[in-house]
N, C-alpha and C positions, 0 to 999 in steps of 0.2 A: 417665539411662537405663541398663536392663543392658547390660551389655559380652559374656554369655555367655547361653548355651542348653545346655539339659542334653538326653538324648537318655532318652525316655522305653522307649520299644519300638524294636527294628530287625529287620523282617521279610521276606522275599524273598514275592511277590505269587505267589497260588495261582492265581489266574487273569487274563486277558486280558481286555482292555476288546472289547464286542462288536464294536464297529468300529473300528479300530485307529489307521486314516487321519483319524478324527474329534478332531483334536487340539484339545488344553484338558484340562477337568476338567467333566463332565457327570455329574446327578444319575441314577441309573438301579437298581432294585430295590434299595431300602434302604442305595444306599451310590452312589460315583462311578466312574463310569471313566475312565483319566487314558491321556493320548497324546502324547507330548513328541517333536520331530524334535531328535535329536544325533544326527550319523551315525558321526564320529569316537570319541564318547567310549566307555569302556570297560564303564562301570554308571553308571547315574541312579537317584535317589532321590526320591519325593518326599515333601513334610515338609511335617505336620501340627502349626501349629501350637496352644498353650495355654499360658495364665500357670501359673507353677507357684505351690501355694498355699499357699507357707510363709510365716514370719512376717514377710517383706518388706513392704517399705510397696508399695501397687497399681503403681506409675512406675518402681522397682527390681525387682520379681520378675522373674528371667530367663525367657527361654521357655522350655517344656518343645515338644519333638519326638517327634511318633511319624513313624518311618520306614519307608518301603514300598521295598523295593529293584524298581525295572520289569521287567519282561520284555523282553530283545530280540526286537523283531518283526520285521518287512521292512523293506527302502530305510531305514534308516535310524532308524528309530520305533521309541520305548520306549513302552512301555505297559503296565496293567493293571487290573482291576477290585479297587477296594476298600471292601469293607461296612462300614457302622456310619458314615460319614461325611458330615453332614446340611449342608443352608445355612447358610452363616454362618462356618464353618470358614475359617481362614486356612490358607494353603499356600505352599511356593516348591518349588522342586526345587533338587538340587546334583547338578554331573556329575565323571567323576572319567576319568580316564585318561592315556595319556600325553605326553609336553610334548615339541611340534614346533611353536613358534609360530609362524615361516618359511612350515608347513606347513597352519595354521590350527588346531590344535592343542594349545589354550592352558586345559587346564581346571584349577578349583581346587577340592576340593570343599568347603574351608571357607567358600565363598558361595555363600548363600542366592540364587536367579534366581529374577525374576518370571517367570510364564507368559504367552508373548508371545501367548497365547490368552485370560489374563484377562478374565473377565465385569465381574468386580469387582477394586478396589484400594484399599486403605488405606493408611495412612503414611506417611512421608514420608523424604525421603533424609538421613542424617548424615553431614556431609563427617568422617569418621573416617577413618585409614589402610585398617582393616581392608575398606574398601566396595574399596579397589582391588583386582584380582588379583594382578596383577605389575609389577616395579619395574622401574625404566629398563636393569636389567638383563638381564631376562628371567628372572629367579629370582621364583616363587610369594612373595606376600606371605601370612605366617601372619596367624590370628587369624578368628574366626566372622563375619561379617557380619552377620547375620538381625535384631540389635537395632537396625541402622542403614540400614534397606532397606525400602522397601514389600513390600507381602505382596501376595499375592490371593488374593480370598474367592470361597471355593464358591456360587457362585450358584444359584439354584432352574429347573427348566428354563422357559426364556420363555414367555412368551404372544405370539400375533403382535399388531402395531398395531391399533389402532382404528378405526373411522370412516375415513370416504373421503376421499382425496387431492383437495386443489382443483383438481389437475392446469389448471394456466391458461396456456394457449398461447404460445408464446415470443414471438409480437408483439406480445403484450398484458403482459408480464413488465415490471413494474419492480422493480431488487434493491435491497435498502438495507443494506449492509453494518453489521454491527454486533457491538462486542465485549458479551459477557452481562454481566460486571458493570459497564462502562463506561457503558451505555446505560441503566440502572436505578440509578444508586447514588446519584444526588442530585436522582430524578423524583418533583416533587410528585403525589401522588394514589397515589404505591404504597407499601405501609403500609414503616415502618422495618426490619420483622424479613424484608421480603422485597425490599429495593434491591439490588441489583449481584446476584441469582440467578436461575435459570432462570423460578423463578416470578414472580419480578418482572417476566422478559423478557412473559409471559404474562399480567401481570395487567390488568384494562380499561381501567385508567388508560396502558398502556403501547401495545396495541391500538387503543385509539381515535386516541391517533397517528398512529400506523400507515395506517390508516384514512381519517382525515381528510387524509393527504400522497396517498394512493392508490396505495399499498406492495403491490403481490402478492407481494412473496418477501422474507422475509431470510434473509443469507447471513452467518455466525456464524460468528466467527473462533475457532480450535480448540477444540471442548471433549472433543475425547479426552483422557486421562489422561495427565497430563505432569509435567518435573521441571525444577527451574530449572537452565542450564547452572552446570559448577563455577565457571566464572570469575564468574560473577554474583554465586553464591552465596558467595563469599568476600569480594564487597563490601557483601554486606547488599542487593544489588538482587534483583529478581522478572525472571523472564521474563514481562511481563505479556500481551503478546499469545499466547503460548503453541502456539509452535512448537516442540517440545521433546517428541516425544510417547514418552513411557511406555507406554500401554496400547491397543491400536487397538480395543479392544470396550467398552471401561471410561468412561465419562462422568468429565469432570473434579469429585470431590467439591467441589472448593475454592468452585465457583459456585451450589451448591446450600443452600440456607437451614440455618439451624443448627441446626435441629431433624431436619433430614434427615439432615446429617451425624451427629450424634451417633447414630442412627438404625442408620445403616451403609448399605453401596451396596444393596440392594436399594430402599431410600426413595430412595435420590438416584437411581438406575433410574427409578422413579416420578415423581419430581419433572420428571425429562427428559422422557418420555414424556406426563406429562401438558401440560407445555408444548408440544408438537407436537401433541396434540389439541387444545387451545383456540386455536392459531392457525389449523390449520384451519378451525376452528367460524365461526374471522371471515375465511376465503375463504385465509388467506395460506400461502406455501408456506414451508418452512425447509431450505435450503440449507447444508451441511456443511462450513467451510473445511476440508480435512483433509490431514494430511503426513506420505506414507509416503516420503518420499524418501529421508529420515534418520531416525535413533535420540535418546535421550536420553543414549547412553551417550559422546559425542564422539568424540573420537580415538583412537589408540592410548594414549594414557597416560589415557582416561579412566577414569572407576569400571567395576566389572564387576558390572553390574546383572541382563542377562536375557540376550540374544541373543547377547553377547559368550561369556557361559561354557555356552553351551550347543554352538556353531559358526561362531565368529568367522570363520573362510575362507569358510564358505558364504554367511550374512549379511551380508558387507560384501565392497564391491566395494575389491579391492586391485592392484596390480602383478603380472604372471605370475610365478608363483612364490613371490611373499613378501608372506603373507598379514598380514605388520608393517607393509606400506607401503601404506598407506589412499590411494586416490583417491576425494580431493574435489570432487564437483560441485555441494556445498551450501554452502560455505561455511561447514559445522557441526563439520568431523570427520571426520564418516564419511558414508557417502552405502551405500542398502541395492544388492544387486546384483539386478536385475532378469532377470538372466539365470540365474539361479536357481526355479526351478519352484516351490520351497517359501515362496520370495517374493511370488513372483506370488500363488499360493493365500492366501496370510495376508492379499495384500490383497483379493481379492476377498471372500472371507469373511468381510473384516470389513466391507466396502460393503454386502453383502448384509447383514448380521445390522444395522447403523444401520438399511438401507431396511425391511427384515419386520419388526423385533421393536422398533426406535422411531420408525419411523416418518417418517422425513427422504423430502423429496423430493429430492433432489439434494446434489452435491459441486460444489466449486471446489478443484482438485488443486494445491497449491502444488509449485513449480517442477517442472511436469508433465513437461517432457523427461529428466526422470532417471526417470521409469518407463516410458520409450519406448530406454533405453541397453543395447546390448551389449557390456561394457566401456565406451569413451568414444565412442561411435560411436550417433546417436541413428537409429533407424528407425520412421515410423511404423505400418507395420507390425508393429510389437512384438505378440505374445500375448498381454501383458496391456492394450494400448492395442484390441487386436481384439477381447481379450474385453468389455472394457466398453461396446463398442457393440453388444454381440451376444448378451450374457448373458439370460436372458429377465429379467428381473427388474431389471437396471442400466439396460437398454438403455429402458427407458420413462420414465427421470428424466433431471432436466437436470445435463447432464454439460458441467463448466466446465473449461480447461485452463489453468493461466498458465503459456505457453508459453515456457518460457525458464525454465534456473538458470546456473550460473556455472562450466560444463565447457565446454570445446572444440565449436564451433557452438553453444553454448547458446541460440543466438534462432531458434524456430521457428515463429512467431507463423504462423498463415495452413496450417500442414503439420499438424494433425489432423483422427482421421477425421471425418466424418461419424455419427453425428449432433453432436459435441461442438459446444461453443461454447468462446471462447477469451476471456480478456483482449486489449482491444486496445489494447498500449500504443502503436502509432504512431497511435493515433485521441489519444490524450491527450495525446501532444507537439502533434500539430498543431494541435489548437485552443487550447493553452497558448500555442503561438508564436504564432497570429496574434492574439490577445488580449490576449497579454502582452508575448511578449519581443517581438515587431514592434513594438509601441505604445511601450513602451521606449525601444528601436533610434530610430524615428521623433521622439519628443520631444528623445531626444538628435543630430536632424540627420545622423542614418544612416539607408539604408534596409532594407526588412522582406524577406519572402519572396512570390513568385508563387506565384497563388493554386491552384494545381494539388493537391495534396497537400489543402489544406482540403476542394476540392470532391469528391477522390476520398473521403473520411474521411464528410461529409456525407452522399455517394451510397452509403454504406454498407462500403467498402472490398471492393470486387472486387475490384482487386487481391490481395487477400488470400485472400479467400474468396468468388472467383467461378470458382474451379477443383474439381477433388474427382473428376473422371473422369463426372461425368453434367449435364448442359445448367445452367447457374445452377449451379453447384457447391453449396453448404449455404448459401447466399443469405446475406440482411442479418445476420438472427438469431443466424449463427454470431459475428457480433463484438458483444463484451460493451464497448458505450463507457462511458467511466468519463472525469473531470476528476483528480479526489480518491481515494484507499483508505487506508485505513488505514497505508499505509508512505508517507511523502510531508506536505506541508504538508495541512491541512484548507483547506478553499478560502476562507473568511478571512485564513486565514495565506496564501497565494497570490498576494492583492495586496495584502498589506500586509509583507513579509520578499520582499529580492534575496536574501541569503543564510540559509542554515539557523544555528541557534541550540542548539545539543545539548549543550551545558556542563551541563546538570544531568545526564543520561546516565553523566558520570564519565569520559569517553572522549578527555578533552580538545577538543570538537567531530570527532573526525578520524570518526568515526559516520556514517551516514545521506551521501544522493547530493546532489552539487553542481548536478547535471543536473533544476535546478528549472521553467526556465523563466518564473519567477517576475518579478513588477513588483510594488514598493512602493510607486509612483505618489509617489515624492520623498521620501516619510519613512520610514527605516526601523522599522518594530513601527506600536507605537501613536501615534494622533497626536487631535487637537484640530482640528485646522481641518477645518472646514467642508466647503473644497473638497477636499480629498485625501481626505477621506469619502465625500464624495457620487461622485467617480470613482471610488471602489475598490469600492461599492455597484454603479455601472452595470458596471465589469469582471465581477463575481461575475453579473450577470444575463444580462450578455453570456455567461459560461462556460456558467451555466443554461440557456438559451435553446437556445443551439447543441446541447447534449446534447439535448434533449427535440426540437427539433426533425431531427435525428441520426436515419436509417437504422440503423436495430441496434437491441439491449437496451440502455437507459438502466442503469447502475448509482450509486447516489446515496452517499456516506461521511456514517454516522452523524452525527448534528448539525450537518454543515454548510448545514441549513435553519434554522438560526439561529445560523448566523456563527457557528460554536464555532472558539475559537482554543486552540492550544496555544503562543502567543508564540513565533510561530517556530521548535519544536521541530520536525524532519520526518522524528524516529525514535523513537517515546517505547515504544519495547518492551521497555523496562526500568524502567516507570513508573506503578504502579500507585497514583492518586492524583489531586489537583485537576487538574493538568495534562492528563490524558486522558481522565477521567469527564465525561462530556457536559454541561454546566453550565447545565441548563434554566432558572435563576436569569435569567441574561442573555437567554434567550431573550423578556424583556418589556420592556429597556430601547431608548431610542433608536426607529431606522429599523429593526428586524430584523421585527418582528410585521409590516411589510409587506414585509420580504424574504420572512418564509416564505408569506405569502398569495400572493405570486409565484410561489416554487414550487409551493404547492397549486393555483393556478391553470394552470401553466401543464402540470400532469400531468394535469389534468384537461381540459385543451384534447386532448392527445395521448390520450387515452381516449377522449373523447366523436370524437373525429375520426378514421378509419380512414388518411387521407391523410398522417397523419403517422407512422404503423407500415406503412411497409410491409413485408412478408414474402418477396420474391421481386425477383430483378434484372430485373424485365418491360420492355421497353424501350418496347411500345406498348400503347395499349387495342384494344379489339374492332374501333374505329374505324379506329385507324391513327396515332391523334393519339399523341406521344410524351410515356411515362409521366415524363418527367425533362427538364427544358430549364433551361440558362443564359444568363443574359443578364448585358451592359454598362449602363454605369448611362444608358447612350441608349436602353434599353428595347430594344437590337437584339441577336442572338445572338450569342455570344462567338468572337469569330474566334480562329485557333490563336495568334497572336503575342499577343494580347490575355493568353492564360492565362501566356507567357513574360518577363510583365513586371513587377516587381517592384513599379514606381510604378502598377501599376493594383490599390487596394486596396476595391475597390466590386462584389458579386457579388449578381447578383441568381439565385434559385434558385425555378423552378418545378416543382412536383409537382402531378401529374393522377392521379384514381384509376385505378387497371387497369382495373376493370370501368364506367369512366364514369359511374358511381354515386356521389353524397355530393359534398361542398364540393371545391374543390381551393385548392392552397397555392401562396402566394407571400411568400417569405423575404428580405430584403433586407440584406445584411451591409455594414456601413460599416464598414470600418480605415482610415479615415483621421484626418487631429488635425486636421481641420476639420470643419464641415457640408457636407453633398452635396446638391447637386439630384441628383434623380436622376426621369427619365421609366422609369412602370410599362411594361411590354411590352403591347403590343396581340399578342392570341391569343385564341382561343373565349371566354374566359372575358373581357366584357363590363366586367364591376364589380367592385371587390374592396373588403371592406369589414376596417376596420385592427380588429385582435382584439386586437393585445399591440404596444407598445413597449420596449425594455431603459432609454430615457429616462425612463419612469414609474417612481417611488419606489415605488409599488404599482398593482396592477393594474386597479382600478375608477377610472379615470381619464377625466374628462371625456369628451376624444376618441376612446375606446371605441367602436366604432362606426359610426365616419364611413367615408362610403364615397367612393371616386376612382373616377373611370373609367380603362380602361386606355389609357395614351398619355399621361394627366396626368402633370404635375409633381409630384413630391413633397418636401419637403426633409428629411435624415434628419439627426440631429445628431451631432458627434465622435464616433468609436468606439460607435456603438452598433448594434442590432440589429430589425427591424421583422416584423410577421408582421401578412400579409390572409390572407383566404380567400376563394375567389368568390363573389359575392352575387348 
């Protein structure tokens, strides 16, 4: 690659972009109007790029540059209009002035900066010296950037979305988390030129999946425009989950088929957007994992890519006074300052410009309390946590928080507004513990935990989010329960790994959380027998089960409806390959094709049944009768000492509809390491006929059907899990 850039034209801008505040590069009367926020710097440029056409071989031609020196406008804003400048055009700016890094005041203009308003981006990063600014000393590092830095291309002005949103009500939502090329890259029925890309994500074969599980929403881990961290990038690894983001308007080209890439982002633009229409088309919503918490540019010693050389003190939240001392609450680097007004805007604008111009129905905000921070001080009252329930246009999509990063108070699970919905990780521990690590505990002659915590997680977690300042605070729906996500064992690995396994990682295992809660049920990884199969089958159905029957949004991790294992890896984000690509191959061997009938079955149970979604903490019907009752396995109400006991691991769990209408539910949880009698509850509901056992291998099972009266005996077998409905 060239090492230099020659500088074609350098011109001082005759005029001002019409809107000033309208920052980026937009197409407007035969040419672009450009709007850069540096508030400190002295003059910006920005730089058009072109290969120059001498007798270089194509991969050697240096760039050539036409340069437009901005106009100072207000608060801070360079700008100006510039003719002749069509789609397609590459660009970066460079800022210049003077050096108070302390002060935040760190510019170089010998690098090229992407525009942190990018429509589009091209290229890729060269860990060359020249991409840094400045060295450990605070002395400017010479040498041009631009041949080793993505660019941004002038994009053509958008069109909005198409077609209508399935908009599908959050009680009826199930998510299915899923990475774009992971989930397509070795699915029989999508042609080869389009596996692991957006339109793979989209093609019928991928759909019909979908489909046939009873998927209303995926939720898609980054595909903003990103860059592998350094440390990775000098081991040869990928940031494959792709936290890492580069561009917040910019689709990631890397997942977009190869004829699109060669194309340029306006096709891979399209490629996105068309994938957001065809999943509409088959009812499903698409869900944006997206992280403006942090940068691509790490720490202080990392490259100086966009937002560093434009206004590093502004950008990033640091120590009072010394705009060198980066505080991290992402565990990346750098973490952006939210108390910065010009932050906030970037991110709304760029929620806004996904939801109008392609189309997403919603985000899931990775480590959401660092955009709730003033300095290290989390409120959720923040302006930009106010604005996204209030914006007209944010406030009507489903808005996901993962309430927690890794600053001072970082756990605020249960503390956003309304309307948000949150990750609930203590829904995922509890049913891990009494599933797992209880069953555990118990085989090894210790005992488990009282069943308090399971039943509040089950009843939806008020505790959490039965508060919000109005009656039922944001009810069930605000908590998103999940077993599995993408950071963590896949729920095959769950109960087959006590401990994580991350040696291919490179990290020497020290990677990824101990805090698995995990049962190997005797062997660790893979095993042959029989019996440690067939219990780690009932575990995983048992985990199934309780989620779907779970108060709240069900959230399901990519191929874990056919036991996808990543052999105990429970970090592989630096893994792009068999390990993490969904392995629909196995999903036809063995016992799985009735695991996943289980699953499809038993989303479909919760679909066709209102009783099992409910929406609201109602405590009675119309009647009087209580929408929610517990019982002991004597079929009588749970007394308070009862829930204090550690050795009582037998819950029986009645749900009655609100409105006294449709079937009602009777849930039966056995943790213990034997079989239970257990007598049904006499209450209104006469007869209950059995729908689903977690004992069944698969769900069309003789006993299907059979009905007890209530006050019968029933026997439930070791650790497993039962569901009637009244008949």
């Amino acid at each position: 690659m060239s090492s230099r850039s020659e500088v074609a034209s350098d011109q001082v801008a005759a005029a001002t972009a019409r809107f000033p505040h309208r920052f980026g590069v937009h197409c407007r009367d035969g040419g672009v109007d450009v709007a850069v926020y540096a508030p400190q710097a002295e003059g910006v440029y920005v730089c058009f790029l072109d290969r120059d056409d001498s007798d270089h071989t194509a991969a050697e031609r240096p760039w050539r540059e036409h340069r437009v020196r901005l106009l100072r406008s207000h608060h801070g804003v360079w700008t100006a209009h510039v003719p002749g400048i069509e789609p397609g055009r590459r660009y970066g700016f460079r800022a210049h002035g003077a050096t108070d890094r302390a002060g935040g005041r760190g510019f170089n203009p010998e690098k090229l900066l992407v525009d942190p308003y990018a429509r589009g981006i091209t290229g890729s990063l060269t860990l060359d010296p020249r991409v840094y600014g400045w060295d450990e000393d605070g002395r400017p590092i010479p040498g041009d950037s631009a041949p080793f830095v993505p660019h941004g291309i002038v994009m053509p002005a958008p069109e909005p979305a198409r077609g209508p949103r399935p908009y599908v009500p959050w009680a009826q939502t199930v998510i299915y988390e899923a990475h774009v090329r992971g989930l397509t890259r070795k699915l029989p029925g999508v042609p080869a030129d389009l596996r692991g890309t957006y339109a793979g994500l989209a093609h019928p074969a991928t759909i019909a999946h979908l489909q046939r599980l009873g998927i209303t929403a995926v939720e898609l881990l980054p595909i903003q425009a990103r860059l592998d961290e350094v440390a990775l990038a000098e081991r040869g690894a990928t940031n494959y989950w792709g936290y890492n983001t580069l561009g917040f308007f910019a689709p990631e080209p890397g997942y977009a088929t190869a004829a699109a890439q060669a194309a340029g982002p306006q096709a891979v633009l399209a490629e996105v957007t068309e994938m957001v229409e065809l999943l509409h088309e088959a009812g499903i919503e698409v869900l944006l994992d997206v992280v403006y918490n942090h940068t691509c540019e790490g720490g202080i010693d990392g490259p100086m890519i966009s937002w560093r050389g434009l206004d590093e003190g502004g950008y990033y939240l640091h120590a009072e006074g010394d705009a060198t001392n980066y505080l991290d609450m992402t565990g990346t680097g750098n973490t952006l300052d939210f108390a910065n007004p010009r932050v906030v805007e970037l991110t709304l604008e760029s929620l806004r410009y996904w939801a109008e111009v392609v189309g997403v129905d919603g985000y899931r905000f990775d480590l959401a309390v660092t955009l709730g921070r003033f300095g290290t001080r989390f409120d959720s009252l923040h302006p930009l946590l106010v604005g996204l329930v209030t914006d007209p246009v944010l406030r009507h999509l489903k808005l996901i928080a993962e309430p927690w990063d890794v600053g001072q108070h970082g756990w605020q699970t249960g503390n956003f507004l309304a309307p948000m919905s949150e990750w609930n990780d203590r829904y995922r521990d509890s049913v891990r513990t009494f599933w797992l690590a209880d069953q555990a505990a118990l085989t090894g002659g210790h005992s488990g935990h009282d069943l308090r915590d399971l039943a509040t997680r089950l009843a939806g977690s008020a505790d959490l989010f039965g508060h919000n300042g109005v009656p039922g605070g944001r009810g069930p729906t605000a908590s998103i329960n999940f077993v599995t996500a993408h950071d963590g064992f896949t729920l095959a690995d769950l109960v087959a790994y006590d401990h994580k396994h991350n040696e291919a990682n490179g990290e020497d295992n020290r990677d990824g959380t101990d805090n698995n809660r995990s049962w190997n049920h005797g062997v660790e990884g893979a095993s042959t027998d029989p019996g440690v199969l067939a219990a780690r089958r009932r575990s995983m159905r048992n985990l199934f089960g309780t989620l779907v029957l779970s108060a709240g949004v069900p959230m399901i991790a990519a191929g874990d409806e056919i036991a996808r294992t990543q052999q105990g890896n429970n970090n592989g984000y630096c893994i792009d390959g068999d390990l993490t690509w969904v392995d629909w191959d196995a999903a036809h061997t063995g016992e799985i094709p009735d695991f996943t009938a289980t699953v499809t079955y038993l989303l479909d149970l919760r679909r066709s049944h209102e009783v099992l979604r409910p929406a609201h903490y109602r405590s009675h019907t119309r009647s009087g009768r209580p929408t929610l009752s517990w019982y002991d396995r004597t079929g009588q109400a749970m007394e308070p000492e009862t829930w204090y006991d550690p050795s009582q691991r037998v819950l029986q769990m009645a749900r009655v509809q609100p409105e006294g209408e449709g079937r009602n539910l009777l849930a039966i949880f056995n943790g213990e390491i034997e079989a239970a009698g257990i007598a049904l509850p006499t209450a209104e509901d006469g007869r209950y006929e059995l729908v689903w056992d977690s004992e069944w291998a698969a769900p069309d099972h003789p006993s299907r059907g059979a009905v007890a009266a209530a006050g019968s005996q029933v026997t439930l077998a070791p650790m497993s899990l039962r569901v009637y409905l009244s008949s």
